[in-house]
Every structure is written in C-alpha cells, then in structure tokens.
N, C-alpha and C positions, 0 to 999 in steps of 0.2 A: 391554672389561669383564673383571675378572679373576674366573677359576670361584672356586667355597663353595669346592675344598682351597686356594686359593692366598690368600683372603683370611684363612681360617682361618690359616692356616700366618703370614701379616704380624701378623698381630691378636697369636699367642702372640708372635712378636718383640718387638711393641711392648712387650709386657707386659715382660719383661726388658730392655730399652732402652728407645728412645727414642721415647714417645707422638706426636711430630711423623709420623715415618717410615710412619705410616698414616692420617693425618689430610683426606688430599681423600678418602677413599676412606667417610669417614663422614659423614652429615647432621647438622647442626649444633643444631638444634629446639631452638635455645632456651639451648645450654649448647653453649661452645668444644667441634670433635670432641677438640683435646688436653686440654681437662680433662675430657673424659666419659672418655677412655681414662687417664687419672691415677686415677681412681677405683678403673677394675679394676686396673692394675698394683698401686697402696697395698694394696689387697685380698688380690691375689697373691699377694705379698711376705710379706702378715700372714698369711697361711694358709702357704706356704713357712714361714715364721720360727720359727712357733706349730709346726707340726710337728716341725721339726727342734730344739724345744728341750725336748719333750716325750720326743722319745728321746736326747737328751742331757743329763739333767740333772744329771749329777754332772760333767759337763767345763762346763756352762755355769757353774756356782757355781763351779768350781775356775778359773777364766779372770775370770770376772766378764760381767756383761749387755752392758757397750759392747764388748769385746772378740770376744766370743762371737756377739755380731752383725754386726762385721766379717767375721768367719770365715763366719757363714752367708752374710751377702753374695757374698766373692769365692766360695765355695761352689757357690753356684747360679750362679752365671753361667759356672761349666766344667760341673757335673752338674743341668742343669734337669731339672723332673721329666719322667719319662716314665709315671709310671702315675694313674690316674685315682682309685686310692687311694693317701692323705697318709703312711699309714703306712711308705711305700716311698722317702719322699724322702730320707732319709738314709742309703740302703744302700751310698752311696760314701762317708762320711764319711771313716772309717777309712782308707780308701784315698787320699784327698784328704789328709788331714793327715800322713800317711807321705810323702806328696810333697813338700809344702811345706813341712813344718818338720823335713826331714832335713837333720843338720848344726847343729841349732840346741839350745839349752838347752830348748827344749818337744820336741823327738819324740817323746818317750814318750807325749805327748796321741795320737797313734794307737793307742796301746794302749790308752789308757784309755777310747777310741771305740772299739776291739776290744768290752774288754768289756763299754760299755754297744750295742752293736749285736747281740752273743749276747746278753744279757739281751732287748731286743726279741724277735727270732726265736723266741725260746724260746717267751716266754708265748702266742704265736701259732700254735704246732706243734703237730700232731695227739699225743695222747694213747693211749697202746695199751695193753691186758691187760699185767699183768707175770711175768714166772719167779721161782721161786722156787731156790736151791740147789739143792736135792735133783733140778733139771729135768735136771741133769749125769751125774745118776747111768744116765738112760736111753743115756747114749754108750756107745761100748768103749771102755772103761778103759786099755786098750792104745797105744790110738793116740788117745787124746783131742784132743793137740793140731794137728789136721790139722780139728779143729770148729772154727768160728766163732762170734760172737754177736752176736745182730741187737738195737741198742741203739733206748733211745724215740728217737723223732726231734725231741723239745727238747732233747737233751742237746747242749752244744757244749764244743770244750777249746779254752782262750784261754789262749795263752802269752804269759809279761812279763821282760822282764830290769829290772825296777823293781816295787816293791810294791803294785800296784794295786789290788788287793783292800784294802790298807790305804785309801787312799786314794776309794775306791769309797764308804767305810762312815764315812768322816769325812764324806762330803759328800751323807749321806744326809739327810730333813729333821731326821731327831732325830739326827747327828751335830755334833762341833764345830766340824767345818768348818777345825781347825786343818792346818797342812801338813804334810805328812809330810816323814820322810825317806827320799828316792829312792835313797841310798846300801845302805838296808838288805836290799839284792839284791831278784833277780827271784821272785815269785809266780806259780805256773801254777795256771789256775782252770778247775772244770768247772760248767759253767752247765746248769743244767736246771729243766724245771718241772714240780711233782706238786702232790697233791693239796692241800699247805698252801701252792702257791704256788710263786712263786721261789727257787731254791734255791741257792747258789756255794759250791764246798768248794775248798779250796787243797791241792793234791798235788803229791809232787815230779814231776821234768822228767821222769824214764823213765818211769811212771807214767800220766802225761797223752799221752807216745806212745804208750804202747802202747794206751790208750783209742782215741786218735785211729786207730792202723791197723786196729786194730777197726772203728772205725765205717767205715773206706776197703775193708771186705771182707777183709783179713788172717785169717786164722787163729791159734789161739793160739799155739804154736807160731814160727811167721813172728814173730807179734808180738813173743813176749817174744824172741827174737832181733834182731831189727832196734831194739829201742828201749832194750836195754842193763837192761831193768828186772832186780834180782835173782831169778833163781828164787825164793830164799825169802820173797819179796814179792807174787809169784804170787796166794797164796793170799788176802793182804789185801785185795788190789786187786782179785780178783774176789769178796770177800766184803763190799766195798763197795758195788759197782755191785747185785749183787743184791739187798743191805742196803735200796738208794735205790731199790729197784723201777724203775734202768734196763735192766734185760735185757727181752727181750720176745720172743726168740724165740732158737732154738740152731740153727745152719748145719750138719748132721752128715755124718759121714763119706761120701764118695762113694755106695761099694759100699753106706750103709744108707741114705742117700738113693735108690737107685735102686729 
C-alpha cells in the first residue's frame, strides 16, 4: 500500500503525463480511473494555460493562440508548477525561451517575456513612502557620492537589443497589432508601478545600469563609474527617478550613518 506523499507525488505525475500510470491505484465507481484522472489533468492544463497566458499577453498575440499554446505545453512539462499560487507559473518563462529559441529568428521572444514577466512582478510589489529631491540635500555635499538610494521595490530595468517597448504597445488590446521592425535597435525599459498604475519608460543603456547597480546596493559614485553613464546626465537621471516617486529612501555616508 503506498503512503498519502507517494500517491500524492503519482497523482501530480499523472496529471502532466500519463492518466494510465496511476490507474489501479484508483476506485473506479462508476467512471474509468483513467477517465476520472483525464478530468483533473484537462483541468490542470486549463488552469496551467489560463495562467500563463494571462501574464503573457503581448507574446501570446505576437505568436498567435496555436503557437503560444505549444510553447505553454513543452513549457510546463520542463518548469511544472511549484507553488500553490497561479500567479507564479510563468516565472521561468523568460528563462525557458532564451534556451530554446537561441540561434533562431524568434530569441528575442525572451526579451519580450522579460518584459512582460517585470510588468507582473511589479504590479505585485509592495508600495513605499517616496523622497523627494531636496532628501539629498541632508547629505555631505562633499562626499555625496559614497550614498546610496534605496529604490521602491516595483521598479525593475529590462534590457533589449530589439525594440520591445515598441512592440509591447502594438500588442496592447487598443494597439494595431501590426509588426514592428526589430532592426530599429535595442530599447532599455524601466518598469514600475505607482499610484496611476503601470508604468514603462525607455532610457538609454548607461542609464538603466546605473539604476540597476543602484538597486544591487552600488553607491553613486561606484555607479556612475561602472555603468559609463555621462556625468552630465547625472543629474537627469536622478531627476527622474525622483520625478517618478521611485527613491524611497537615501543609504548615507558611513561616519553619518553611525
């Protein structure tokens, strides 16, 4: 007789294969065990499918429905779900189609499952007080750049060597839906969410790293170093994030932190 984790653990199997493969193990009452276990797998599959086309809907219109349903197919049966909420089944997507269609005229569908996978996260992410400019002025001025800045935690930077954002906004319900063209370079986009909602702004590539080491714990300093951003862009690019009420808190100098 096998224990509840061992039949539990066949029961999920069948559900992603094959209904027979646990069939003596169920009472028949009336209805084949492989068609009573046909049921839940259909079931499965349509709570699987429904999920994952929910947080995909700008690569599922840009693919089409039969296509897009293939992909969810082989999809799940390398990343079945592991959490109990749906919302969570596609957090390999991105990851999954950078594997399989590398080398091919669609890879950039990983990017474009980039950014609709930051578009999810975001709208899900806690919400914080914001800073306002003038928060900077309580630093030393001296050595300012040796501070940090603690950004909301929706904010995400999605980098593209293709224009995704274009493509993002064609394949919204009130876009045309027509095709873009992928030749007209890369879009870096920063995804966040406030108070009117979702929000994607397109910045150049130094820019979005130096956000990004920002958010990795960099100081400013470090950052605009390591990410090539012009000094005299500095100023924009932190007169934006403030702008968007993504600062939320300032990392200050050692010696005033102590």
């Amino acid at each position: 007789m096998p224990s509840l984790p061992e039949i539990q653990s066949s029961f999920a199997a069948a559900l992603r294969g094959s209904p027979a493969s646990m069939a003596e193990d169920i009472n028949a009452d009336g209805l084949e065990p492989t068609d009573r276990l046909r049921i839940y797998q259909n079931n499965s599959r349509a709570m699987f499918d429904g999920a994952l086309e929910r947080s995909y809907p700008v690569l599922r219109r840009r693919v089409g429905d039969e296509y897009f349903q293939r992909l969810a197919h082989e999809y799940r049966a390398r990343h079945p779900s592991r959490s109990a909420d749906l919302h969570w089944v596609g957090q390999h997507f991105p990851d999954y189609l950078a594997d399989t269609q590398a080398g091919t005229p669609y890879e950039w569908l990983a990017e474009l499952a980039a950014l609709e996978w930051a578009c999810e996260t975001s709208l899900v992410a806690e919400s914080r007080p914001s800073l306002d400019l003038a928060s900077l002025a309580t630093l030393d001025q001296q050595a300012i750049g040796q501070a940090g800045l603690e950004l909301q935690p929706s904010l995400r930077c999605v980098p593209s060597s293709v224009p995704i954002l274009d493509v993002w906004r064609a394949n919204q319900p009130d876009g045309d839906g027509q095709p873009v063209d992928l030749s007209k370079g890369p879009q870096h986009i920063l995804v966040s969410c406030g108070a009117a909602g979702l929000e994607l702004r397109e910045v150049p590539a130094p820019a979005l790293e130096f956000i990004r080491l920002l958010q990795a714990g960099a100081n400013l300093g470090d950052a605009l170093d390591a990410s090539d951003l012009p000094a005299e862009s500095l100023v924009e690019v932190l007169g934006l994030l403030f702008k968007a009420d993504l600062v939320t808190g300032l990392r200050p100098l050692p010696e005033q932190a102590a």
